[in-house]
C-alpha positions as CSV (number, residue, x, y, z in Angstrom):
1,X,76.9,122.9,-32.2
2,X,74.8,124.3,-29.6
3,X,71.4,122.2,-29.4
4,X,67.6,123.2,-27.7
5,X,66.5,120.0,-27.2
6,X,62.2,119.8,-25.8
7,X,61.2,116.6,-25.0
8,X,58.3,116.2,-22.4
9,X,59.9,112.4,-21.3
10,X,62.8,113.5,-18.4
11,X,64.7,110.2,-19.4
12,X,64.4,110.6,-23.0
13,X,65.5,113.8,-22.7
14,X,68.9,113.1,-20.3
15,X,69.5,110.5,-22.9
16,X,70.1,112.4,-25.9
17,X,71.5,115.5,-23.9
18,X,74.5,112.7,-22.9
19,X,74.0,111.3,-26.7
20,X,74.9,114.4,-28.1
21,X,77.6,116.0,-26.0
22,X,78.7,112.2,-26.5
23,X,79.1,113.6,-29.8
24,X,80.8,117.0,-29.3
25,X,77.7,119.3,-29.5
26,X,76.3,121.3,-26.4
27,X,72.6,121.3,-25.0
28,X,71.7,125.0,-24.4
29,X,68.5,124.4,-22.8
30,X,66.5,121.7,-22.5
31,X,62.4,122.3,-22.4
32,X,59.3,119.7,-21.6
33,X,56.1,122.3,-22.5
34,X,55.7,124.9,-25.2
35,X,55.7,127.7,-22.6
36,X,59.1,127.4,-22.1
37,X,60.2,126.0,-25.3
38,X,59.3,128.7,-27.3
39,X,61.1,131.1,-24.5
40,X,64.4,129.5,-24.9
41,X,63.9,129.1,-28.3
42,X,63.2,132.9,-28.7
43,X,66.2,133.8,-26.4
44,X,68.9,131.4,-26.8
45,X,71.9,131.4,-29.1
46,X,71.0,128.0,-31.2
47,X,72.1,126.6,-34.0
48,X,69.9,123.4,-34.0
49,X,67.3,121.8,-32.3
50,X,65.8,118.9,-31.6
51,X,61.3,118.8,-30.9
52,X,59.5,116.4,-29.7
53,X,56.3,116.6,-31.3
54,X,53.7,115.7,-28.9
55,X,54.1,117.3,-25.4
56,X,51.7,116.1,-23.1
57,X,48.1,117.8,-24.4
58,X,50.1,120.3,-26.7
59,X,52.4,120.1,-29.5
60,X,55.4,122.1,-30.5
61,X,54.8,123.2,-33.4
62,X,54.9,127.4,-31.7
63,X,58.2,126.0,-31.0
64,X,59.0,125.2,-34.8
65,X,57.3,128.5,-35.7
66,X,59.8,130.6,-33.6
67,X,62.8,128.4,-35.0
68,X,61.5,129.1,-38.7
69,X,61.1,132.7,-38.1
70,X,64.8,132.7,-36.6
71,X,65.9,130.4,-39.2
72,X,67.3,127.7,-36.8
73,X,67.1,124.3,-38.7
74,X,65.3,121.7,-36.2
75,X,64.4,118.4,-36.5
76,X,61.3,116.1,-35.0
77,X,61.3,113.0,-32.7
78,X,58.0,111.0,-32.3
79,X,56.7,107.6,-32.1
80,X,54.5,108.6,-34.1
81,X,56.8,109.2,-37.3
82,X,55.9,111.3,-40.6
83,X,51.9,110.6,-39.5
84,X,52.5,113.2,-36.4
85,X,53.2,115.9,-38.7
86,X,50.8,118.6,-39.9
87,X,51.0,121.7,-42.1
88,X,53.5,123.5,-43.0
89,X,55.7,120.6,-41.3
90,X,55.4,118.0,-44.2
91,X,58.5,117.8,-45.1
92,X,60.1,118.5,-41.9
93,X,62.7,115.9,-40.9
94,X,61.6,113.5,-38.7
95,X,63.3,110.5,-36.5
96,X,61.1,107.7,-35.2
97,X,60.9,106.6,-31.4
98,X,62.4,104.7,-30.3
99,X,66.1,106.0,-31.6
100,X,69.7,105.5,-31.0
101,X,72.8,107.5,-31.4
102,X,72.8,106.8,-34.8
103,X,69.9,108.7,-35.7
104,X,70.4,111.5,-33.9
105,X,73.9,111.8,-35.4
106,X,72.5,111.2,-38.9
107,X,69.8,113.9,-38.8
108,X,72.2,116.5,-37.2
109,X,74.6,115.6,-40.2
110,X,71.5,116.5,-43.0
111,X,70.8,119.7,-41.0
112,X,74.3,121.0,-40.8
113,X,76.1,122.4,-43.8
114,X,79.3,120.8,-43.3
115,X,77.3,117.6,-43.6
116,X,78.4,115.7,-40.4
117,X,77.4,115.7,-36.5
């Protein structure tokens, strides 16, 4: 699968880029802001991705809202858990920081229809 992965933390983010080509899937494009998040996530041939939520003084949820409109299933990551999401994000999958391979594996495997990562 080819993966957006925006994540404001450089280490976090070089950790699940090696997690998940690790696990056979290839990182896109990697953002750490909105600006650019939502740019790559406008132009880039994606089939999943991975947001954190908060990025510094922003969130991304404009990033979600491009990945909705495209129909590109996404996931969270926050230390905050299910109390960082807002509207209409409720429901949206979320993984707790800190994770492991494990969970990024497991929530790929719910978002993808053949059911694994």
């Amino acid at each position: 699968m080819k993966i957006l992965i925006v994540e404001d933390e450089a280490l976090i983010a070089m950790m699940v880029e090696d997690i998940l080509e690790e696990l056979g899937h290839e990182v896109v494009g990697t953002a750490n802001g909105v600006k650019r998040g939502v740019d790559l996530a406008n132009a880039l041939d994606i089939d999943l991705a991975m947001l954190d939520i908060n990025l510094g003084r922003e969130t991304s949820f404009p990033i979600a809202d491009v990945l909705n409109q495209r129909r590109i299933p996404f996931f969270f990551a926050t230390g905050y858990g299910l109390a960082g999401l807002e509207e209409p994000y409720l429901g949206t999958l979320t993984i707790k920081k800190p994770f492991g391979r494990e969970d990024l594996a497991n929530a790929i495997a719910q978002l993808t229809p053949e059911g694994h990562a």
